[in-house]
N, C-alpha and C positions, 0 to 999 in steps of 0.2 A: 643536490641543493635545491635545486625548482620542485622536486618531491614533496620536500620540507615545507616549503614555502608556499604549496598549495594545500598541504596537508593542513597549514598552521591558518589558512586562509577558511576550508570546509570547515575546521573547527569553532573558526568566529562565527562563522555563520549558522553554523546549529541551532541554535536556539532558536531562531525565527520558522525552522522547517521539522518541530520537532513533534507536528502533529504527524496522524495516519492523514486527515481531511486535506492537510497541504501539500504530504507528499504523493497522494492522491491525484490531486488536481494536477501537481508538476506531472505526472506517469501519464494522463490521459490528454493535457498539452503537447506529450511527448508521443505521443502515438497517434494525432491531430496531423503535426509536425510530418509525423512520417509516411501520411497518408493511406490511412487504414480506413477501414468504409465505415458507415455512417453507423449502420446496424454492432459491429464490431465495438465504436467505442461508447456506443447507449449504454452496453450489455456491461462491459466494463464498469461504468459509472456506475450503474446496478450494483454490480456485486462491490464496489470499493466503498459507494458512498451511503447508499441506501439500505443495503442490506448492513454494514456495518455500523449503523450510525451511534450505535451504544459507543464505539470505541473511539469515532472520529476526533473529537477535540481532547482528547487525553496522548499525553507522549508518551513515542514509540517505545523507548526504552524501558516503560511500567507494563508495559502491555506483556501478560506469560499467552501461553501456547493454553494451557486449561481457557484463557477466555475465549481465543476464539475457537475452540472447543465448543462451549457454551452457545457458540452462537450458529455453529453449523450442526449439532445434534437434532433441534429442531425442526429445520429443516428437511435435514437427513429422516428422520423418523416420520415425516409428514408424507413418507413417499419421492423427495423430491431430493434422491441420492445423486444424478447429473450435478443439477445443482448446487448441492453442496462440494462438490468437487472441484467444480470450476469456479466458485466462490474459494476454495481455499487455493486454486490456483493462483487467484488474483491475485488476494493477501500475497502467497511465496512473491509473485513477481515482483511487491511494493520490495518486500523485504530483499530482494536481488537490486534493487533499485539504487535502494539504500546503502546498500555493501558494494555497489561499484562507484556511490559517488559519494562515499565517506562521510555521511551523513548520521552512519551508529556508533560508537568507541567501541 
């Protein structure tokens, strides 16, 4: 019953969290929170907000897999294959984020 009830609770609240850019910021608050070094959550903010910034105010639920495709090929093809790795790392963590705190249907 309390399952339910927080389930019914994530659900109202969606709508307010239903950018990449907000759940962005909650992920690297959360990783402030947990005291991770300075360089650590620059880097982060890098690849979630700056280097995404096509995607940031549009919600998550429209966003496919071809876009941020799109947005790591160039990268990737400029040489700069780390990087786009750990750029699509970050993306996976948002999206791990998201599926542990009931934030996608």
């Amino acid at each position: 019953m309390l399952v339910v009830s927080q389930l019914k609770f994530s659900r109202a609240d969606c709508p307010a969290r239903t950018t990449i850019r907000l759940v962005a910021e909650e992920y690297i608050a959360n990783m402030e929170e947990r005291g991770l070094a300075a360089a650590t959550i620059k880097k982060e903010r890098w690849f979630l907000l700056d280097l995404a910034s096509p995607l940031q105010n549009r919600p998550i639920n429209e966003i496919t897999p071809a876009e941020l495709l799109y947005l790591l090929k160039p990268i990737e093809k400029s040489g700069r294959r780390e990087t786009a790795q750990k750029m699509r790392g970050a993306n996976l963590s948002i999206c791990r984020a998201l599926i542990f705190s009931i934030f996608v249907d």
